[in-house]
C-alpha positions, 0 to 999 in steps of 0.5 A: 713302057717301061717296067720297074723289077718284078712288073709286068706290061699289060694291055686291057682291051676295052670295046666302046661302041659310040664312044667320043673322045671326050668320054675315053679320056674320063675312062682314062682319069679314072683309071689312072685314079683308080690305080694310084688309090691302089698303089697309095694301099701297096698294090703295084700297079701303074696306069700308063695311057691309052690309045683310043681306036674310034673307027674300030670302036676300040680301047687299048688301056696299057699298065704295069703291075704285078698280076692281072688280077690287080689290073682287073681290079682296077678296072673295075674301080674305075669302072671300065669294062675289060673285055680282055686283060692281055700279059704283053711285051714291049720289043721297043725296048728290046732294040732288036737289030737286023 
């Protein structure tokens, strides 16, 4: 994930009991629309993806913005419950070498 100055990478965690693929990818566009709709009103925030874990009946919802209050809101937009907004950093991007 790459972040643009002044943003910072978050991780929503998001239990979903039963959940089928079919309905984290309707999580997933409405978060994404949920986002963009508050980008368009100056917010800086950007959805970035999700990553669905159905045996552990989990939702990992990746974003970059300003603050987690913002990604919060999002959530809630669209909503997607967050069990957890989590600040994180992508080492990928660090290219640490050994």
């Amino acid at each position: 994930m790459t972040e643009e100055a002044g943003e910072t990478a978050y991780l929503v965690e998001s239990y979903r009991p039963g959940a089928s693929r079919e309905e984290v990818r309707h999580a997933s566009r409405r978060l994404a629309a949920a986002a963009a709709a508050l980008a368009r009103r100056g917010e800086p925030v950007r959805f970035r993806g999700s990553t669905f874990l159905p045996g552990e009946e989990s939702c990992f919802h990746r974003f970059s913005g300003g603050s987690a209050d913002v990604v919060a809101r999002v959530c809630a937009a669209a909503q997607v419950q967050a069990a957890h907004i989590h600040e994180v950093i992508d080492l990928e991007e660090e290219r640490c070498e050994s």
